[in-house]
C-alpha angles and dihedrals in degrees: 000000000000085000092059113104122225085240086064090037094061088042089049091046082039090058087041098058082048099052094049102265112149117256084223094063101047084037087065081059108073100075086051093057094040085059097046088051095052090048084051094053086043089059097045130049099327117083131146106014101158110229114262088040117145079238092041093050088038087053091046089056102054083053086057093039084045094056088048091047094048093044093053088058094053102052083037079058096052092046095061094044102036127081131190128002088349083057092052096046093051095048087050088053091040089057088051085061095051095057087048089056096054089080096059079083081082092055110056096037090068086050085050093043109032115026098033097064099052075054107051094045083065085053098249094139111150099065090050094054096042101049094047084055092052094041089049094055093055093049081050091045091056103043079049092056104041090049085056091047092069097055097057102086099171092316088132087195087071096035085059085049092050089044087052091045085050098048092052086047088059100051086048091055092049092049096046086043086054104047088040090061099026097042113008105042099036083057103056098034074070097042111043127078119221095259084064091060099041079063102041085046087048104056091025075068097059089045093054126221139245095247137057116260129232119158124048112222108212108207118215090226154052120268116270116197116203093261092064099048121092109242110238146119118200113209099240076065093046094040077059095057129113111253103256091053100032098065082048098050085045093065125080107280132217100224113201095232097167117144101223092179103074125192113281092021124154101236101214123176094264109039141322130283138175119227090245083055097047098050087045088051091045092056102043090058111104084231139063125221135187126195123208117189136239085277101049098248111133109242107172144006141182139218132206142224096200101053141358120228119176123342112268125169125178091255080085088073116126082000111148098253095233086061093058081068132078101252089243082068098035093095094049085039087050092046101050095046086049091047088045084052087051098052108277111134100213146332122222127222133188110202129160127220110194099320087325109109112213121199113208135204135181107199122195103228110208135187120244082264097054101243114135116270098173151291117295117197116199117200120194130161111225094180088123100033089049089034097050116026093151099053092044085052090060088052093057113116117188102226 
């Protein structure tokens, strides 16, 4: 049984539902077949992956995608083969899943995010981009099926389409499951140092996971982001791969070696700019902002190309931020500033100017520590987005 593949098990559960077998009894199952799979990877490349490991917390969440994805084919199963009130049951259940499934968005996007680009800088560029494709037609897959489960409404014609769509959805999540823990995780398990890991942990963190953790892995070391390491892969690391990623790492790599950090850049906390690049960046925004301090002196300002809110010149500069008001504004302007200062986070504002509609927001800009910066005031004009909803709703693209 720890030989069996998720893909035989789904055709086996699949046989099961056909010949009359309960849902309820292949449904006890699944934990079964979770745990066998996880003894089958044990006892294969992974070893020694320390709980609370970014790989450990990544594994832990395909069991929990795997048992999604099983349980989806089961009820999609029972579906085909079911009429009448066992037909309606199964699809209910079969929509529960699906809502569950939604979340594998999370998942995947820390495997896109996080673990691509530590690949990609060695110059292993194909399996990235394959398995984000595969990864990106099941997300699409599911949206597409649970907008189509809404529609069903007791039409059992669609209700078999939907079942058939789920099914397929099932076999997908087990595949991906599969080459994830088989291909993907045993590789970089191999490739990636320690520092890797501490920065993949560290932001994986502020994504969240699927499961709960308990456990909180320590790294030995600082966080290294793809940019710092230096893009190899020896061949007693590449001798340890799996095979589909071993043949690839032998031959003769690409590595990214571009230096993204460039002499007189501004290190910010995300990244790195010149000035040249920031005041380009600031104009080319469809939005103008201007920031007054702590202290309610105006410090900075931007202009855009795109579109003109309220006249501002740098004579503004060091100017007490009420004055920058007509005196009929300079007590609302007084009272927000004062409930920013309190806690609160903005206050939002509609204002025309001719037939152009503004939308206004004062932000509260706080430190990592939470104390008060400054006011930031955030000028847009809306007049095509109010004007034209219908036309801006055509234009909508679901990413």
């Amino acid at each position: 049984m720890k030989q069996v593949s998720p893909f035989e098990i789904a055709l086996i559960e699949q046989q099961l539902v056909r010949e009359g077998l309960e849902v309820s009894e292949i449904l006890k199952l699944c934990d079964l077949h979770v745990q066998l799979f996880r003894e089958y990877l044990a006892s294969r490349e992974l070893r020694g992956v320390p709980e609370g490991h970014p790989l450990d917390l990544l594994l832990k969440e395909n069991e929990l995608i795997l048992k999604w994805g099983e349980v989806l084919g089961v009820y999609a199963s029972s579906v085909l083969s079911g009429e009448g009130e066992g037909l309606k049951d199964a699809f209910q259940q079969l929509v529960r899943v699906l809502e569950n499934l939604r979340n594998v968005r999370l998942h995947y996007r820390k495997v896109q995010m996080l673990i691509f680009p530590y690949l990609e800088r060695r110059g292993i560029v194909a399996v990235p981009r394959v398995l984000w494709g595969r990864e990106d037609q099941v997300i699409q897959k599911i949206r597409e099926v649970r907008t189509l489960a809404e529609k069903a409404q007791g039409d059992e014609k669609l209700i078999k389409e939907i079942a058939s769509k789920a099914l397929e959805i099932s076999r997908e999540i087990s595949e991906l499951v599969f080459r994830e823990n088989k291909v993907l995780f045993p590789a970089v398990w191999v490739l990636f140092t320690e520092g890797e890991w501490a920065a993949i942990g560290e932001i994986g963190r502020d994504i969240g996971y699927l499961v709960p953790v308990s456990v909180e892995w320590k790294p030995g070391a600082k966080p290294l982001m793809p940019y710092e390491i230096t893009p190899e892969v020896t061949k007693e690391q590449a001798e340890a791969l799996p095979p589909e990623f071993r043949e690839l790492a032998l031959k003769k790599l690409e590595a990214d070696t571009y230096e993204v950090r460039k002499g007189g850049d501004i290190e910010f906390s995300t990244g790195f700019l010149s000035k040249k690049e920031v005041e380009a960046i600031f104009e080319s925004l469809p939005l103008e902002l201007t920031y007054a301090d702590e202290n309610d002196r105006v410090r900075f300002f931007t202009k855009s190309k795109f579109s003109k809110g309220f006249v501002r010149t740098k004579t503004i500069i060091g100017r007490r931020l009420l004055y920058c008001h007509p005196p009929r504004l300079e007590g609302m302007v007084k009272v927000n500033v004062e409930r920013l200062k309190k806690g609160e986070e903005f206050r939002e504002y509609w204002t025309k100017q001719g037939d152009r509609i503004i939308r206004v927001l004062v932000v509260a800009v706080r430190g990592e520590g939470g104390e008060y910066l400054g006011t930031l005031e955030v000028v847009e004009d809306l007049t095509e987005v109010i004007k034209n909803p219908e036309e801006v709703m055509r234009k909508v693209m679901v990413l």
